[in-house]
N, CA, C and O atoms as a GROMACS GRO file, in nm:
protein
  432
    1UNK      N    1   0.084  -0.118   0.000
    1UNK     CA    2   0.000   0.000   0.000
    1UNK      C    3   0.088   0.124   0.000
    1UNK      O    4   0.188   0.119   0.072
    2UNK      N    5   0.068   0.225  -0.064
    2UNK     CA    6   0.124   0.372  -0.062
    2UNK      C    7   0.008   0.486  -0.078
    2UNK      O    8  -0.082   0.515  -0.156
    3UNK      N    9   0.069   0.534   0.050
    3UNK     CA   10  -0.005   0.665   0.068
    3UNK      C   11   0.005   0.756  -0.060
    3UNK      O   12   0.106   0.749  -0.130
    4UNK      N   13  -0.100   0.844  -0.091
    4UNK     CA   14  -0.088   0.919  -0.164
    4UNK      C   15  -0.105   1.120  -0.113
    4UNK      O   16  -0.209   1.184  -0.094
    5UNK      N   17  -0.013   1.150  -0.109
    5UNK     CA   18  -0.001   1.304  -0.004
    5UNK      C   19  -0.081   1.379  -0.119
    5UNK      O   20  -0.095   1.340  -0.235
    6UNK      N   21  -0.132   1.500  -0.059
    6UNK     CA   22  -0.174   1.602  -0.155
    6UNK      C   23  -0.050   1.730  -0.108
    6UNK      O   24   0.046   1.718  -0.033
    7UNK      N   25  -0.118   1.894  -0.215
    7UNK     CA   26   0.021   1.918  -0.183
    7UNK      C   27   0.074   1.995  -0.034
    7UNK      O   28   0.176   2.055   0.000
    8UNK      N   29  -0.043   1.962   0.027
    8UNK     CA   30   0.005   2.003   0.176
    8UNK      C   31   0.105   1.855   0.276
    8UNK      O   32   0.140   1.843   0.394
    9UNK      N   33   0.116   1.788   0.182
    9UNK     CA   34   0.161   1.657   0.248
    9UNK      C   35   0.088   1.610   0.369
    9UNK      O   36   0.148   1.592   0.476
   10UNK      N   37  -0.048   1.590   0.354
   10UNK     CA   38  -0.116   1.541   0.417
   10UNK      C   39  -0.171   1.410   0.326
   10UNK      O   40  -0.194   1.415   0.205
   11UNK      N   41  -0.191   1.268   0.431
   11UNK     CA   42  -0.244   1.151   0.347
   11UNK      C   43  -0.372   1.188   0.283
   11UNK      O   44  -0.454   1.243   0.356
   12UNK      N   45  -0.396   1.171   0.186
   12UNK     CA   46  -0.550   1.189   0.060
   12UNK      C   47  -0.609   1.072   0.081
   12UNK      O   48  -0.727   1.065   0.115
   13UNK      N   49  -0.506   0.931   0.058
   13UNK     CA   50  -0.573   0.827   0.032
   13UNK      C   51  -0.510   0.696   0.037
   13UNK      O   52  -0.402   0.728  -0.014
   14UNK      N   53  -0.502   0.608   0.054
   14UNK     CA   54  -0.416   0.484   0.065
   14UNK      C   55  -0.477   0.411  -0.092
   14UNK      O   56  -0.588   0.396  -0.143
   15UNK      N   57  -0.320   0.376  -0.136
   15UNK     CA   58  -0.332   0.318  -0.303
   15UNK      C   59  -0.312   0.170  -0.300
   15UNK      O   60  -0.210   0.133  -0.241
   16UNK      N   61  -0.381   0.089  -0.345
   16UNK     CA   62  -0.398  -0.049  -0.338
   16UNK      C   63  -0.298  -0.087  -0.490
   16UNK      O   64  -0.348  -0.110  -0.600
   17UNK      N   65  -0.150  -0.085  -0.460
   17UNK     CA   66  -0.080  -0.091  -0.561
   17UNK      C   67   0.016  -0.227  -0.564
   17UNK      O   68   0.098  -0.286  -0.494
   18UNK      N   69  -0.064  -0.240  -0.719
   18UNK     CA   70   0.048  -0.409  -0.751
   18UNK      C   71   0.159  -0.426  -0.845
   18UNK      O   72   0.127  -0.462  -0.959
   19UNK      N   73   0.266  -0.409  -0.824
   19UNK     CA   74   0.393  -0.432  -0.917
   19UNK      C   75   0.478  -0.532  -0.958
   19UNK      O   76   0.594  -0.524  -1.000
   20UNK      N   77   0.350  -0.702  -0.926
   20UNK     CA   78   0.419  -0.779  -1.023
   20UNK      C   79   0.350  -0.765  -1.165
   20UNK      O   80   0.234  -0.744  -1.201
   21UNK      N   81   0.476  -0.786  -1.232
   21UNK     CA   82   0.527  -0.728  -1.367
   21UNK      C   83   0.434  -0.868  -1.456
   21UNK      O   84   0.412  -0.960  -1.377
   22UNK      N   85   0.394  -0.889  -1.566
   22UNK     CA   86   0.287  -0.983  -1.658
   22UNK      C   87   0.314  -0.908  -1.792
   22UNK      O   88   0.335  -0.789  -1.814
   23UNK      N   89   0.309  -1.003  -1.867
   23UNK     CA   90   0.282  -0.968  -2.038
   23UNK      C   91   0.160  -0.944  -2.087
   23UNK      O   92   0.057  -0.997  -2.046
   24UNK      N   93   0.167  -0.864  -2.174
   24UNK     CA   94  -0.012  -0.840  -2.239
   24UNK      C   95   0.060  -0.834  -2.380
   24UNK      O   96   0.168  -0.801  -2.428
   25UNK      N   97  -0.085  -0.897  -2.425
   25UNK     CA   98  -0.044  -0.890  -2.605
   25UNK      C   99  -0.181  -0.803  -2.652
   25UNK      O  100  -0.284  -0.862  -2.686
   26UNK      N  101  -0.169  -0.653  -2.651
   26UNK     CA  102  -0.262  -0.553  -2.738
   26UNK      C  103  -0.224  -0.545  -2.901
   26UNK      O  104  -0.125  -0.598  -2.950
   27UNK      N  105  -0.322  -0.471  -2.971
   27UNK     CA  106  -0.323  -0.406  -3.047
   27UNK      C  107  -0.309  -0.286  -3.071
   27UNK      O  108  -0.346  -0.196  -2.996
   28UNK      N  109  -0.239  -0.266  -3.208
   28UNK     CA  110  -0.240  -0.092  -3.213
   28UNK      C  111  -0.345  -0.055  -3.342
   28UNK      O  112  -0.428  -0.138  -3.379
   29UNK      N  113  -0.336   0.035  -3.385
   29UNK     CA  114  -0.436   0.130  -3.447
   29UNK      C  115  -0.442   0.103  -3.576
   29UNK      O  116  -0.522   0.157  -3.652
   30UNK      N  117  -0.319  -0.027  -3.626
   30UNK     CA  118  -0.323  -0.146  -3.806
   30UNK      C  119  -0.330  -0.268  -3.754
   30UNK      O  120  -0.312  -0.370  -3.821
   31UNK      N  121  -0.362  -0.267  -3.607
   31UNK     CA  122  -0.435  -0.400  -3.596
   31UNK      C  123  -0.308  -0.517  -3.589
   31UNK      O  124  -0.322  -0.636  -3.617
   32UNK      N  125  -0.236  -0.481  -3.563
   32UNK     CA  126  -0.095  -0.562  -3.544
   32UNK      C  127  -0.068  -0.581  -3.355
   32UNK      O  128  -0.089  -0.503  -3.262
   33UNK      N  129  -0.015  -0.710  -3.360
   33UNK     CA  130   0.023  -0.723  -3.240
   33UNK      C  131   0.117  -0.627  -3.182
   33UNK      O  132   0.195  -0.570  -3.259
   34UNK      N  133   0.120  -0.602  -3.059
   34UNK     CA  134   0.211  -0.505  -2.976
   34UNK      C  135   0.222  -0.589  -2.824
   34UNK      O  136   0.125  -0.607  -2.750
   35UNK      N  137   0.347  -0.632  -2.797
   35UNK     CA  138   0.375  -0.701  -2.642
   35UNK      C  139   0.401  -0.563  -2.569
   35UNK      O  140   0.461  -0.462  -2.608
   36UNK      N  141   0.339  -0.589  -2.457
   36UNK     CA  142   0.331  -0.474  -2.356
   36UNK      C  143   0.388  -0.558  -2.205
   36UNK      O  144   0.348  -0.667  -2.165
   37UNK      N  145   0.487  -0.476  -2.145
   37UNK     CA  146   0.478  -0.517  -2.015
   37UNK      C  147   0.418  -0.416  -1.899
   37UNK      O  148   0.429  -0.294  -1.888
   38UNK      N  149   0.344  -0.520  -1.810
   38UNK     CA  150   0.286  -0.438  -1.715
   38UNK      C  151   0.357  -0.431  -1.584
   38UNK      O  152   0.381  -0.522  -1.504
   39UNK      N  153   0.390  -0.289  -1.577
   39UNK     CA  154   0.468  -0.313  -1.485
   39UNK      C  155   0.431  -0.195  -1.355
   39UNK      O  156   0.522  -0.154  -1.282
   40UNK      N  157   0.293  -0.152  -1.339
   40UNK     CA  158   0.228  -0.109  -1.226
   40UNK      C  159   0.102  -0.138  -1.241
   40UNK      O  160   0.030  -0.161  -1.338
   41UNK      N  161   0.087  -0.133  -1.140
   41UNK     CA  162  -0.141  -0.141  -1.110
   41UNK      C  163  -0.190  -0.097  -1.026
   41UNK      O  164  -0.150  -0.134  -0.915
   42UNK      N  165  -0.318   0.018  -1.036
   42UNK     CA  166  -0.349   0.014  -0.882
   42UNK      C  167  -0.449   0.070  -0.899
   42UNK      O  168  -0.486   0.114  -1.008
   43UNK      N  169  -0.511   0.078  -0.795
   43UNK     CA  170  -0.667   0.146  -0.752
   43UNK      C  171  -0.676   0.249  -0.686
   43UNK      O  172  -0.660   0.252  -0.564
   44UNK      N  173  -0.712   0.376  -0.774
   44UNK     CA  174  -0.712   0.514  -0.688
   44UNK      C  175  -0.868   0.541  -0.602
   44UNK      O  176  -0.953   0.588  -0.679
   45UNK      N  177  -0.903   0.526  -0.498
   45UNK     CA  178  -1.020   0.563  -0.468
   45UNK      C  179  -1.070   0.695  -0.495
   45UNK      O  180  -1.186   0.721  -0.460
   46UNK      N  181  -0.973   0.817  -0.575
   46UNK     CA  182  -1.009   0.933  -0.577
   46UNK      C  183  -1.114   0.960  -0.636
   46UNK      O  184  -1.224   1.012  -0.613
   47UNK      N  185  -1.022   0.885  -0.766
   47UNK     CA  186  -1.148   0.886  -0.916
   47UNK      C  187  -1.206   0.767  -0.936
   47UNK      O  188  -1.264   0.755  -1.044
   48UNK      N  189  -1.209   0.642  -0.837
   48UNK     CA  190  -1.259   0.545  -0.846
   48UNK      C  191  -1.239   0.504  -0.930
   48UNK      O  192  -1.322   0.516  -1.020
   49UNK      N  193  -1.108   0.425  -0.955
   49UNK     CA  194  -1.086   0.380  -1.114
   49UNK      C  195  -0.960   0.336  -1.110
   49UNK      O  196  -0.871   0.404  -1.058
   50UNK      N  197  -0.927   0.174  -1.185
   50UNK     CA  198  -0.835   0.068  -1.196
   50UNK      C  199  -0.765   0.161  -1.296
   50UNK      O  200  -0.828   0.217  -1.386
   51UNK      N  201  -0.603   0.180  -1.276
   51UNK     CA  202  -0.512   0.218  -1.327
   51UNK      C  203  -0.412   0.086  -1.425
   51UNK      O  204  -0.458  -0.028  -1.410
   52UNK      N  205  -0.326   0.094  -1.488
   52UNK     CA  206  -0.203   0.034  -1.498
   52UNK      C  207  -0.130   0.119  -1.579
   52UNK      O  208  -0.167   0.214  -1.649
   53UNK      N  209   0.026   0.049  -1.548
   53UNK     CA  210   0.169   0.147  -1.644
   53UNK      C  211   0.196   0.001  -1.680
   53UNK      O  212   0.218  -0.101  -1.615
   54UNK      N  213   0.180   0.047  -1.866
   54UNK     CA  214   0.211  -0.035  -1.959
   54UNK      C  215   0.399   0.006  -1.998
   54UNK      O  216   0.453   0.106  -1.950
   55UNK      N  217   0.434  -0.041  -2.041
   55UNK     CA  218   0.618  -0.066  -2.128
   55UNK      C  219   0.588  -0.150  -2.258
   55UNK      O  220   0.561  -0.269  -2.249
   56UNK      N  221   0.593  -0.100  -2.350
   56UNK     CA  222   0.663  -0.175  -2.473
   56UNK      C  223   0.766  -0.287  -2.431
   56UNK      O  224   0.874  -0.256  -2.380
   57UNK      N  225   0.740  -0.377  -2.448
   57UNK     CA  226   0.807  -0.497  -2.437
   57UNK      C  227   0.953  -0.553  -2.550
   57UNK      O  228   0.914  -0.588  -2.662
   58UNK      N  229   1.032  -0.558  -2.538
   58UNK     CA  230   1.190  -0.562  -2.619
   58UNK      C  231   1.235  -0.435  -2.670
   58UNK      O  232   1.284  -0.443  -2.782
   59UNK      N  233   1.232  -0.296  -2.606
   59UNK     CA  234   1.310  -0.162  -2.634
   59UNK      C  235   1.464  -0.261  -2.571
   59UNK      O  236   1.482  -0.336  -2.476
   60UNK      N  237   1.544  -0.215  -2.674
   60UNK     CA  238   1.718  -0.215  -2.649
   60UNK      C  239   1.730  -0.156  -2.534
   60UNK      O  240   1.652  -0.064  -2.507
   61UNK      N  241   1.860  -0.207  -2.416
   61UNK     CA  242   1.907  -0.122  -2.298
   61UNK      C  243   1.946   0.008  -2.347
   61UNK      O  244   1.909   0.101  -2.276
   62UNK      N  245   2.013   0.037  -2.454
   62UNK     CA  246   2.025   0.221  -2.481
   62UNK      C  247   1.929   0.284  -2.510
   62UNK      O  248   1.946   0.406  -2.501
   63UNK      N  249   1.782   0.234  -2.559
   63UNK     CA  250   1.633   0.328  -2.557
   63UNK      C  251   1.628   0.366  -2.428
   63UNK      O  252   1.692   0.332  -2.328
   64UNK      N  253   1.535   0.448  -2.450
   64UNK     CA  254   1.466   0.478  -2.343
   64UNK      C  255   1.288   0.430  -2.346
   64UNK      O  256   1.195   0.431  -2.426
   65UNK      N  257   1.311   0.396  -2.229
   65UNK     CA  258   1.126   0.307  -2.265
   65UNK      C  259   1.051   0.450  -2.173
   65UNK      O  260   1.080   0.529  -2.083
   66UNK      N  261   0.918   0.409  -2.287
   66UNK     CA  262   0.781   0.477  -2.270
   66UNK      C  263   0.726   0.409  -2.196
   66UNK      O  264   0.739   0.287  -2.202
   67UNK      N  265   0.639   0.478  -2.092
   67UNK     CA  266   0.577   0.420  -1.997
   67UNK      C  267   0.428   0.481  -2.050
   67UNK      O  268   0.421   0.601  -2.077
   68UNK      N  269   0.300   0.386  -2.066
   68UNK     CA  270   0.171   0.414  -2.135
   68UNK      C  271   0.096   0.397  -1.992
   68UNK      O  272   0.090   0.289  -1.932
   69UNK      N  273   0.035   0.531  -1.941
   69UNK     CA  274  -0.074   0.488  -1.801
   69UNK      C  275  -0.186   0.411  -1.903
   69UNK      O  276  -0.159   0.404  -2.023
   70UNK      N  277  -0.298   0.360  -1.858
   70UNK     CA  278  -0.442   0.348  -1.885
   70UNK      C  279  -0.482   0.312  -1.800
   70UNK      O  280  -0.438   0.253  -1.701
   71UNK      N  281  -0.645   0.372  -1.860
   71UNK     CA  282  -0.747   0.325  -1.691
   71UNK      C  283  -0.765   0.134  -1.750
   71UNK      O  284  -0.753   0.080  -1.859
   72UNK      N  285  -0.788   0.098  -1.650
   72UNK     CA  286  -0.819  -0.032  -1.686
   72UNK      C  287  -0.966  -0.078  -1.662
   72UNK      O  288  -0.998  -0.102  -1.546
   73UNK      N  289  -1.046  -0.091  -1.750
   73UNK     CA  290  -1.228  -0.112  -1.710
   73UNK      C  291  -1.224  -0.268  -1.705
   73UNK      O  292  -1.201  -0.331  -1.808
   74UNK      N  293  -1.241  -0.315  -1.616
   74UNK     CA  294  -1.274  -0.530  -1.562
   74UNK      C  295  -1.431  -0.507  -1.693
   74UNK      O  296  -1.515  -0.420  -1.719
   75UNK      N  297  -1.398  -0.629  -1.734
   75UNK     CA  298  -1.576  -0.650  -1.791
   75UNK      C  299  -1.621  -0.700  -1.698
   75UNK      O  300  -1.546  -0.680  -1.603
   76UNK      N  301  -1.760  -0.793  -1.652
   76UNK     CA  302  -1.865  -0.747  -1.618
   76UNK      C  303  -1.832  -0.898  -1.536
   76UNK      O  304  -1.884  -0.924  -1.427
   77UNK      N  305  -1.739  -0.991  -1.605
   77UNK     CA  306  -1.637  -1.088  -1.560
   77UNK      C  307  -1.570  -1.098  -1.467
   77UNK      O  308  -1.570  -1.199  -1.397
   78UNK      N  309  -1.498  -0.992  -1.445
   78UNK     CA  310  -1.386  -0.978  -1.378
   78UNK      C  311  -1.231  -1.086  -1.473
   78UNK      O  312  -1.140  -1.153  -1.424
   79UNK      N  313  -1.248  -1.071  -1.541
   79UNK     CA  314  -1.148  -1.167  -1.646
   79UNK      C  315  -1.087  -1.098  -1.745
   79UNK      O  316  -1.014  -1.161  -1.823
   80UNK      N  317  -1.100  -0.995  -1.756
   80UNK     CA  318  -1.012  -0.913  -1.848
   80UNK      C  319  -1.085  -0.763  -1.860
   80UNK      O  320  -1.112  -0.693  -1.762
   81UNK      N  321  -1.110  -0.729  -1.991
   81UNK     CA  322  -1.194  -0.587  -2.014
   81UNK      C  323  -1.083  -0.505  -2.111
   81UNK      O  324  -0.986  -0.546  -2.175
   82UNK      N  325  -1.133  -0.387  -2.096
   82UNK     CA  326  -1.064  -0.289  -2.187
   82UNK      C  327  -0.953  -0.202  -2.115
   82UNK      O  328  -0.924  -0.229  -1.998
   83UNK      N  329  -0.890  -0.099  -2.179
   83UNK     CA  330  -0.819  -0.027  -2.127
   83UNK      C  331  -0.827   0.112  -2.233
   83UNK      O  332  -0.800   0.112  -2.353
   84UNK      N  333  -0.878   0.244  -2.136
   84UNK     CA  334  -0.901   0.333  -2.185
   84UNK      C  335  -0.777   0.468  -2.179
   84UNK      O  336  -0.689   0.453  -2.094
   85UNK      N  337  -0.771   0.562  -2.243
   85UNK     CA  338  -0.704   0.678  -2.232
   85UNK      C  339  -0.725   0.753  -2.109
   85UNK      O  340  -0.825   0.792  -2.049
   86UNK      N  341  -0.584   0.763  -2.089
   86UNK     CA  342  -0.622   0.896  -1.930
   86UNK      C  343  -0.627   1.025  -1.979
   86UNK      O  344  -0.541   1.070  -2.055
   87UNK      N  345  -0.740   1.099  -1.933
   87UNK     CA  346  -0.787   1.243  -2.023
   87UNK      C  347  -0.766   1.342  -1.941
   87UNK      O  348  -0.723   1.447  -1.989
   88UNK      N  349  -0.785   1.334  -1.829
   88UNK     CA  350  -0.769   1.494  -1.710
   88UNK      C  351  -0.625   1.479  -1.691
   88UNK      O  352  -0.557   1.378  -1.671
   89UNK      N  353  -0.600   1.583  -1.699
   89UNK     CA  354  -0.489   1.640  -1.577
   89UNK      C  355  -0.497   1.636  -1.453
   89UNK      O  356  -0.385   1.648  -1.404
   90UNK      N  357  -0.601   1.622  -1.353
   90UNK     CA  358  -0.603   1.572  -1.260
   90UNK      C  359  -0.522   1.419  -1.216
   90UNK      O  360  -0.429   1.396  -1.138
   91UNK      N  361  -0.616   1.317  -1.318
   91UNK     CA  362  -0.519   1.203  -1.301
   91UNK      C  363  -0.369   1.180  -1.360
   91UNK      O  364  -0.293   1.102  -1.303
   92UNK      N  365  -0.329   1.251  -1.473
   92UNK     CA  366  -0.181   1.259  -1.528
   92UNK      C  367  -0.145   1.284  -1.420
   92UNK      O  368  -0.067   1.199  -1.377
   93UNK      N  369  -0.174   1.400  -1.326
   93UNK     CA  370  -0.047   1.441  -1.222
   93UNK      C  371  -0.088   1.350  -1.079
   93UNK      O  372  -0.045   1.382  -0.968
   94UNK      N  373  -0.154   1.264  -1.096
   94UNK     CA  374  -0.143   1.157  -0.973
   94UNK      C  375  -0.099   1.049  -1.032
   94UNK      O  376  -0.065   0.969  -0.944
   95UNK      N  377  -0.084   1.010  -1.127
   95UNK     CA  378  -0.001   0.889  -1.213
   95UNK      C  379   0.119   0.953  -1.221
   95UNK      O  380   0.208   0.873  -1.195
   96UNK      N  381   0.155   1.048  -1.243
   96UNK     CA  382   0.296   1.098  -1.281
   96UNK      C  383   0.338   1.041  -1.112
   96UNK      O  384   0.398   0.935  -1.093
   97UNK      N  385   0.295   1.134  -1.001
   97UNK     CA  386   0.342   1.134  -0.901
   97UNK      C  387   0.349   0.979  -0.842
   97UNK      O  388   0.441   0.960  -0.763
   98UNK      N  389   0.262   0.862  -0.872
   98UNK     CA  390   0.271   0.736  -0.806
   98UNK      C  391   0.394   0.645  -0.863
   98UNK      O  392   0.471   0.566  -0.808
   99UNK      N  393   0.380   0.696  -1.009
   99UNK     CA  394   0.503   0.616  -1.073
   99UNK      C  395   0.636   0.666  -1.056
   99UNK      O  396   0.743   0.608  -1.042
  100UNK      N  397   0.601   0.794  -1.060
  100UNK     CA  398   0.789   0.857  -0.974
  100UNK      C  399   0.864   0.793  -0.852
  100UNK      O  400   0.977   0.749  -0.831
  101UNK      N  401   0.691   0.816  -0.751
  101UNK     CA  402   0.714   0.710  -0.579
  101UNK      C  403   0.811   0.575  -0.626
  101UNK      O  404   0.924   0.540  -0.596
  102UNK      N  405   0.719   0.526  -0.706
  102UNK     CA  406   0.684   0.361  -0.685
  102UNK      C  407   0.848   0.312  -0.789
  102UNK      O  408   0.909   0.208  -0.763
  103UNK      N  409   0.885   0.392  -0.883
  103UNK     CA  410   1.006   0.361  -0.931
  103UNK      C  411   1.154   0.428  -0.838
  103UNK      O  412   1.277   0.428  -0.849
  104UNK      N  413   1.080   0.466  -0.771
  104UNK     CA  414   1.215   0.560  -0.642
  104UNK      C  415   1.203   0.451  -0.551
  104UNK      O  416   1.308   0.426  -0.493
  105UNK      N  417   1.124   0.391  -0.527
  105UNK     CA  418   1.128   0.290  -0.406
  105UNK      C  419   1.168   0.157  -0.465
  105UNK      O  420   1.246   0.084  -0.404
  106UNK      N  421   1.112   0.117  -0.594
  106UNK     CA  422   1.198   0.002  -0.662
  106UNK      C  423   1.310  -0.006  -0.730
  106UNK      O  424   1.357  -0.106  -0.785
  107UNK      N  425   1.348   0.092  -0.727
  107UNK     CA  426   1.463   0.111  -0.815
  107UNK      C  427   1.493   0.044  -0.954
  107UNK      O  428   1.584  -0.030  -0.990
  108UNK      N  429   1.373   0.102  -1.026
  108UNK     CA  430   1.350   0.033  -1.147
  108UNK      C  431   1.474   0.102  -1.261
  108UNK      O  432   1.481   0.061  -1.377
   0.00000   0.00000   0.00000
């Protein structure tokens, strides 16, 4: 679990965050496979809404890898679902700030 401070550094919210790492095989926008690694997850109670930080899967050690947030929607299953675009600035700058934490503490 990691607290999430606002900017008075007071706790906002406790983050239900998972960082074992899994493969996903998406699509992109010609419909071609794309391996993704997942390598955060978590549940913000702010905006009520399943997060993950995707990685392109085989960037060379001299790239630099892109890290892709999306919200993650469960279908109706709980067995998979979709994964949508993050649109506010509200949530960019609480994803920016969890993945900064969460790679300062793992030393990714």
């Amino acid at each position: 679990m990691t607290e999430f401070k606002n900017e008075n550094e007071e706790v906002q919210e406790t983050l239900d965050i998972n960082n074992e790492e899994e493969l996903l095989t998406l699509y992109d926008e010609d419909n071609n496979e794309v391996l993704y690694r997942k390598v955060l997850e978590f549940y913000n109670p702010q905006f009520d809404k399943n997060y993950v930080i995707l990685a392109e899967e085989g960037a060379s050690d001299d790239e630099e890898i892109e890290l892709i947030p999306m919200i993650n929607v469960p279908n109706e299953e709980g067995d998979g679902g979709r994964f949508l675009p993050v649109e506010t600035d509200e949530e960019w700058d609480m994803i920016e700030e969890i993945v900064n934490t969460e790679i300062d503490e793992e030393n990714f």
